[in-house]
TORVO-328110 format. One record per residue: residue in three letters; z, y, x of N, C-alpha, C in turn. Coordinates in steps of 0.001 Angstrom, whole numbers, plus 524288, in hexadecimal, padded with zeros to 5 digits. Layout:
BEGIN
ALAZYXZYXZYX
...
***
This chain:
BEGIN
UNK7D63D82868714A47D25F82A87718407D4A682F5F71AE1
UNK7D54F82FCB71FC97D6148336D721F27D23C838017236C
UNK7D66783DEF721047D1D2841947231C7D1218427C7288A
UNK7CD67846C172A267CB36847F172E7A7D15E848187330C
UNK7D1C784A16730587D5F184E5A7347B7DAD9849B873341
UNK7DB8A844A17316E7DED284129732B27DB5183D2E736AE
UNK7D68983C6B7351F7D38683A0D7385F7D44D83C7073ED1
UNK7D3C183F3F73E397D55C84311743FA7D995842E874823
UNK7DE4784370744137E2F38421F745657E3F883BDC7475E
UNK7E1F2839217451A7E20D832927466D7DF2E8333374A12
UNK7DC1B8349E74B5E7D807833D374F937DA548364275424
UNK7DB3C83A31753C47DE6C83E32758417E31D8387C75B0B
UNK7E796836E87556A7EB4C834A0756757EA3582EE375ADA
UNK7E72482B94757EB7E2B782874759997E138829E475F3F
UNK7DFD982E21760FB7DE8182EB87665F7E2A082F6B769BB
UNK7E668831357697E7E9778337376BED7EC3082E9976BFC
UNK7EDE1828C77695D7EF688258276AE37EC2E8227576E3B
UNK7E67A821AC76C1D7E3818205C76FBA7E472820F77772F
UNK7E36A8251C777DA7E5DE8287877CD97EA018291077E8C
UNK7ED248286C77AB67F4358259B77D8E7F3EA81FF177EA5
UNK7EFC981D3A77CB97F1E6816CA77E9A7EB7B8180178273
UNK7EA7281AF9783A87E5A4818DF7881F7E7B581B3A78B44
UNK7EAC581FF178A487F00D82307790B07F33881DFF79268
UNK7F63C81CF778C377F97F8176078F9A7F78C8135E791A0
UNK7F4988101978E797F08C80CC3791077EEF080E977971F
UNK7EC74811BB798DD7EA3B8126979C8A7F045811FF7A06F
UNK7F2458155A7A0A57F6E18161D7A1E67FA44811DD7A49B
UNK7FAFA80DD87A0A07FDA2809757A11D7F84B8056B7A531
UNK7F353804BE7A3837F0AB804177A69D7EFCB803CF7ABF4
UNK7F15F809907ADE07F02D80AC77B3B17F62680A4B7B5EC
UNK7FA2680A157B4197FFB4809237B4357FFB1803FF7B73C
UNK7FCF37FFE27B3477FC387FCDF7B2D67F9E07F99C7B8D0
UNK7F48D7FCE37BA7D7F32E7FBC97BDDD7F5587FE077C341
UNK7F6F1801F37C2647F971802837C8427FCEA8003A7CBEE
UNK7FB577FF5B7D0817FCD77FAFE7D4F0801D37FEC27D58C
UNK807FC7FC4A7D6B080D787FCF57D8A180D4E7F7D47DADD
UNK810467F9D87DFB5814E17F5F37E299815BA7F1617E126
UNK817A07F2E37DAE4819937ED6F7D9B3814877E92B7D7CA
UNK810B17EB5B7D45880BB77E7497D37D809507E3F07D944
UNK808DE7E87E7DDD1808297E58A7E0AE80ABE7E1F77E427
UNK80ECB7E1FD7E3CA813337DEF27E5908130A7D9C17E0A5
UNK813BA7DBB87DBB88114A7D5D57D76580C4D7D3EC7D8F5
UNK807F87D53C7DCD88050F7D3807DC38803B27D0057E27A
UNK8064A7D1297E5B2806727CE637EA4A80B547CA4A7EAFA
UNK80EF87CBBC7E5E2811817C6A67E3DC80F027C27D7E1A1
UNK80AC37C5067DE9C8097D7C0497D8D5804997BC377DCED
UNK802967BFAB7E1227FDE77BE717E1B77FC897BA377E806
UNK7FD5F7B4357E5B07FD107B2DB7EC347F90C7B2827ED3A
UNK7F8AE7B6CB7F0F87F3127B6D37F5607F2717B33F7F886
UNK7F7CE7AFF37FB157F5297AAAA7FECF7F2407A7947FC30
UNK7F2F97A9217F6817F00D7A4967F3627EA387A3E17F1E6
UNK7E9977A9217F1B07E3C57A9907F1007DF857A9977F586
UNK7DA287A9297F4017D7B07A7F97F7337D19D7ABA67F25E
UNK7CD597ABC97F7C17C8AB7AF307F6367CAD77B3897F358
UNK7C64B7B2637F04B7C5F47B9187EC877CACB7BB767E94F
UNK7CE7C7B7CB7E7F17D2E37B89E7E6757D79C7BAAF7EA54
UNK7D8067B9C57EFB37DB147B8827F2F67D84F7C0257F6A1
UNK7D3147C1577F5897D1A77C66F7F71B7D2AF7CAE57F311
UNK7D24E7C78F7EE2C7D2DA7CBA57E9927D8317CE1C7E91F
UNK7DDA37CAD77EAE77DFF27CA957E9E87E2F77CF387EEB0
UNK7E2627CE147F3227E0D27D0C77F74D7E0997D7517F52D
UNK7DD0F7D7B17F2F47D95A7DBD57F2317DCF67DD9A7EEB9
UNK7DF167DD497EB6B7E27E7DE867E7A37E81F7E0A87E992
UNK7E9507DD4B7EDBD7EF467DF217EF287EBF67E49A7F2C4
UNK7E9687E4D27F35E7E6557E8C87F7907E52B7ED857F559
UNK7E48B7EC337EE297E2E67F20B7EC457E8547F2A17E92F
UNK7EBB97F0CF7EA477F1447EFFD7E5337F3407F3807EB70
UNK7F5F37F1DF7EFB37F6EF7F4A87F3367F4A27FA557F3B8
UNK7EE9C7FBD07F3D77EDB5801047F4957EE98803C87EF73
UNK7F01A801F67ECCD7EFB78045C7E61B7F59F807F17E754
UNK7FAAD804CC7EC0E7FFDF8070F7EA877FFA980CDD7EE36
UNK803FD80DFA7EC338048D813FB7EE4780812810F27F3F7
UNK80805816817F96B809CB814537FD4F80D2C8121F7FD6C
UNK81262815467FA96818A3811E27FC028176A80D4E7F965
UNK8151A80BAC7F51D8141E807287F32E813B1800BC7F628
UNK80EC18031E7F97680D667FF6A7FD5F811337FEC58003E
UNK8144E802FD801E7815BB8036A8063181B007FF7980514
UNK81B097FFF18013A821327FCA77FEE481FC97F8437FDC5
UNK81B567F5CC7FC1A81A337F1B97FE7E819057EE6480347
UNK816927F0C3806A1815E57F12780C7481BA17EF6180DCF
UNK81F9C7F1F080D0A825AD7F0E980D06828307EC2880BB1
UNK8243C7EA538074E8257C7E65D805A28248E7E19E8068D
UNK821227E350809C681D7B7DB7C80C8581AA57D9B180892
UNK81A157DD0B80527816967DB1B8015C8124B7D65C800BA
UNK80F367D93E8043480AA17D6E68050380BAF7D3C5809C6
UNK8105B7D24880AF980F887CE88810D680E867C8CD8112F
UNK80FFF7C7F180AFD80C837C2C7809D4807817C11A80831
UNK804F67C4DE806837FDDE7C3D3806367FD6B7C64B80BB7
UNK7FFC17CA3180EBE7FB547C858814C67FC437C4BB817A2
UNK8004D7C23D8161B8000A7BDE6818D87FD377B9BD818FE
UNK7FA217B8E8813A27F77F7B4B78113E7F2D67B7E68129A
UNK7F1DE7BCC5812BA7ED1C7BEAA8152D7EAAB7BB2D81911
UNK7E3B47BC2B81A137E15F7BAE981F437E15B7BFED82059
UNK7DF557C011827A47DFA87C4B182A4D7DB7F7C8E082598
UNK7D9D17C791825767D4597C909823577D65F7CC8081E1A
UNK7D8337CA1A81B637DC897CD64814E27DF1C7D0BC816F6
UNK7E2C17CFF281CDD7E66A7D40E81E0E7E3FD7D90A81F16
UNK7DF757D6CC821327DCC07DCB48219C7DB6E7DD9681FBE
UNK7D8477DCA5819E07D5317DEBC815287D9337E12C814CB
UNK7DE4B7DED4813107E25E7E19F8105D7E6487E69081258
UNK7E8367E5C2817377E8B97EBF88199B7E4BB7F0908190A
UNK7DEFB7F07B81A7F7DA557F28881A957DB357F46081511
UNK7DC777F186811C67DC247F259809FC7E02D7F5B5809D8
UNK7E6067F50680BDF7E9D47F76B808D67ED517FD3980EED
UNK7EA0D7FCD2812157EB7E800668141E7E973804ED812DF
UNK7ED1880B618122F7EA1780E59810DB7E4EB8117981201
UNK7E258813DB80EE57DE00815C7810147E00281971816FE
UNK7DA2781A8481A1F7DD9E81E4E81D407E0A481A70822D4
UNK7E3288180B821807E596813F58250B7E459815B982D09
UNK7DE26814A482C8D7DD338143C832057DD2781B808338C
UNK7DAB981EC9831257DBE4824B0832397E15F823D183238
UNK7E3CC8238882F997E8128228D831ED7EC198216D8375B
UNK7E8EB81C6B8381F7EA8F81BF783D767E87981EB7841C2
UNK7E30681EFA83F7E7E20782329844CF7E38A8287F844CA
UNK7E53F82AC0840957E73B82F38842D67ECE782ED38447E
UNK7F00982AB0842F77F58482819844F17F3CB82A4184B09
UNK7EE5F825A684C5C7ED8E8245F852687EDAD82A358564A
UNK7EC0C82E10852687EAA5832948565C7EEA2836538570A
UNK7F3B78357B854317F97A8388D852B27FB1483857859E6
UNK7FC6583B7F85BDB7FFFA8392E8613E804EF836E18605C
UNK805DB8343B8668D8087982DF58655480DB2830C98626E
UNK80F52834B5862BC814E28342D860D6814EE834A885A6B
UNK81005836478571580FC38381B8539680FCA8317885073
UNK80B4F830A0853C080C6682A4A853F081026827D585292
UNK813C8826CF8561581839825AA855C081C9182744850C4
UNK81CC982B25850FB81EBF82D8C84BDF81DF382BEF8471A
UNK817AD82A88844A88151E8299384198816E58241A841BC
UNK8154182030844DA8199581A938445981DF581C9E8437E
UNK8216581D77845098287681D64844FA827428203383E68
UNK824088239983CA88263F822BB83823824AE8210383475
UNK81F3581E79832E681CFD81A118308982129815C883017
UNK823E58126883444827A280EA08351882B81811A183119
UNK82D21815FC8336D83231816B9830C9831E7817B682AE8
UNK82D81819A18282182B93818C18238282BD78133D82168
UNK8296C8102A825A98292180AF18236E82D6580804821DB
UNK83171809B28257B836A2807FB825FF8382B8071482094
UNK838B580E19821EB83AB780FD681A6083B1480B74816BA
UNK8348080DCB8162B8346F80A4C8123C834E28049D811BC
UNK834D88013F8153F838497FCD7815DD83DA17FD128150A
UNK83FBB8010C8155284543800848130B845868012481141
UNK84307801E180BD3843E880497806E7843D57FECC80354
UNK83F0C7FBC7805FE83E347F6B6803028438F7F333800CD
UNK8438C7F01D7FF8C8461D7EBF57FD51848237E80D8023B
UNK84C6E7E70A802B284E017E3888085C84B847E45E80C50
UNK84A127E99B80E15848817EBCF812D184EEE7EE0281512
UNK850C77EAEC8198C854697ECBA81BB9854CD7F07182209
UNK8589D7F1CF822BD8593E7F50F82800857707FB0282534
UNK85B127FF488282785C45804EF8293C855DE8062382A62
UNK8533C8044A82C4484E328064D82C2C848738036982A91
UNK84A167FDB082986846597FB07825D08433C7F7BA829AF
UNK8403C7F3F88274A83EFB7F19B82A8E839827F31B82BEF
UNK8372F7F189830DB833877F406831FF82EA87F2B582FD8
UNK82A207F71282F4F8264F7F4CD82AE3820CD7F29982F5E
UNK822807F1198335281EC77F115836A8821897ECF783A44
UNK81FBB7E8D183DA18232E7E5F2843038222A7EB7E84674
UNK8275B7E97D84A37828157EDEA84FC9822A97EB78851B3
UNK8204D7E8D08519E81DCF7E6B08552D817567EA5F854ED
UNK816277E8DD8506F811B27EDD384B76813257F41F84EBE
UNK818947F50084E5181A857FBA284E25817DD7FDEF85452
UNK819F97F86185792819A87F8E785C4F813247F8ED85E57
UNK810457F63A85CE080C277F73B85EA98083E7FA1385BB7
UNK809377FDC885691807EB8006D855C4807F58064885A46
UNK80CD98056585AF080E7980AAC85EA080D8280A98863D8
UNK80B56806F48655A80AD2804B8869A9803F78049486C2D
UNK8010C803AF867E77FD2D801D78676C7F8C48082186527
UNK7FBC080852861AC7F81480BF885EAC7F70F8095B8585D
UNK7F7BA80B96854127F5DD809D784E497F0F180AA484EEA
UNK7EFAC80AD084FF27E86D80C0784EF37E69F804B085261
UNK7E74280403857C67E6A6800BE8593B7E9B47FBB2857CD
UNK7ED977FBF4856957F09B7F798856887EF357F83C85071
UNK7ED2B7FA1D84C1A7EB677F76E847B27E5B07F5B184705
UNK7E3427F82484A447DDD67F537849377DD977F00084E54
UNK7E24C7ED73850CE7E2B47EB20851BB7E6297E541850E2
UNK7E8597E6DD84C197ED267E402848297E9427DFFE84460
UNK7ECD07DCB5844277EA9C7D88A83F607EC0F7D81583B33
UNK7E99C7D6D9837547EA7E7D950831DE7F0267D70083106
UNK7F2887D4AB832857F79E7D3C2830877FB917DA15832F5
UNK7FA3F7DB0D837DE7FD1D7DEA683A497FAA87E3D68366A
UNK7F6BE7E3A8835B57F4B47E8F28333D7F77F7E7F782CE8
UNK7F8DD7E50982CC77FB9D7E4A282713801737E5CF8276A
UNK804997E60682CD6809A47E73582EA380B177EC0182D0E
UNK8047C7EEFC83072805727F4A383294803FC7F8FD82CE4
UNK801DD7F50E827BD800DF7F95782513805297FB308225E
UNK8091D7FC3A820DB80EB67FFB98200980F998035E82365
UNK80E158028E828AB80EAA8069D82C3780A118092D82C11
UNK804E3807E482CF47FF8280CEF82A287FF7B80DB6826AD
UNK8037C80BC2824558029A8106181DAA80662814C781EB8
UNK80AA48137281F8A80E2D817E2820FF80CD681C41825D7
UNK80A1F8199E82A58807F881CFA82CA38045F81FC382864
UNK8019481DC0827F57FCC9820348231F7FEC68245881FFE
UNK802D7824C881D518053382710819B5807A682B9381C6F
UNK8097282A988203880ABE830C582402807B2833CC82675
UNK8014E83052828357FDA5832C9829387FC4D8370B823A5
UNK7FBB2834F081F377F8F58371181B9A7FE4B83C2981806
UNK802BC83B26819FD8070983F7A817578073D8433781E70
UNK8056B842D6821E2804AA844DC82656809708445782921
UNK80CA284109826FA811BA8424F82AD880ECF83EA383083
UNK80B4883C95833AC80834839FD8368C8086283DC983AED
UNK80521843848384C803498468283B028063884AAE83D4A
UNK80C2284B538399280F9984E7683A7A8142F84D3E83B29
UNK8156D846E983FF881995847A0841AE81B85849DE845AE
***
């Protein structure tokens, strides 16, 4: 029979392991759950979306939609790089492409553009030339991304009538496949709006 004051000691001991496997436990848990690059890249591998249909085929949808906003920017962005996703929008209807830009573009997005819209044209200008050249980058950084300056993350054709046109108009006039082109380039715009280099070139 143990006295008090061994009773104590076990109990003390007893807790304090307790609370090391509910630190680790938990620990390993949320480890566990956190969305990287690579899960979601296993998971738009494992998962054929041409295949499904109804509630499975939206659920599923919905999932690459909250697995995407879960990553940190360069994350996406290195996927974005990757064409990742260029085989479920393809199997997309118009209708998914736009749930799904609308889902995984960042918060902020359209303030965005409109204060892009109200920058004068040269600031403008600037702000493209270096979004692209960001984009570049990081296209060359990828895996069999070739050429001295990478390949472009946008068609000339997109670049051109952005600059031509106006981003404000020429995206609320784009179809969800094109609005799915242009989002690598509003995020990166986005991202210079919000570190201010936008406002202070």
């Amino acid at each position: 029979m143990f006295n008090p004051r061994q009773r104590f000691l076990i109990w003390a001991v007893a807790s304090l392991v307790a609370l090391w496997l509910a630190t680790w436990g938990g620990r390993g848990y949320f480890e566990n759950r956190k969305v990287t690059a690579e899960k979601v890249r296993a998971y738009v591998e494992t998962v054929e979306f041409g295949r499904l249909t109804g509630a499975a085929r939206a659920q599923a949808l919905q999932a690459l939609e909250a697995k995407l906003n879960a990553l940190s920017f360069e994350e996406r962005q290195k996927l974005r790089g990757e064409r990742l996703v260029n085989g479920w929008l393809k199997e997309m209807t118009d209708a998914e492409k736009t749930q799904f830009i609308e889902a995984t573009l960042p918060a902020g997005f359209k303030q965005m553009i409109t204060a892009f819209e109200q920058l004068p044209d040269d600031k403008r200008r600037k702000t493209i030339d270096q979004a692209m050249k960001n984009l570049r980058s990081d296209n060359r950084r990828e895996p069999g991304a070739g050429g001295t300056n990478g390949p472009s993350p946008i068609s000339p054709e997109l670049e051109a009538k952005i600059r031509n046109i106006g981003l404000n108009s020429f995206y609320s006039q784009s179809s969800a496949q094109t609005k799915a082109e242009l989002a690598p380039l509003l995020e990166e715009m986005q991202r210079q709006m919000e570190s201010g280099r936008m406002l202070h070139h």
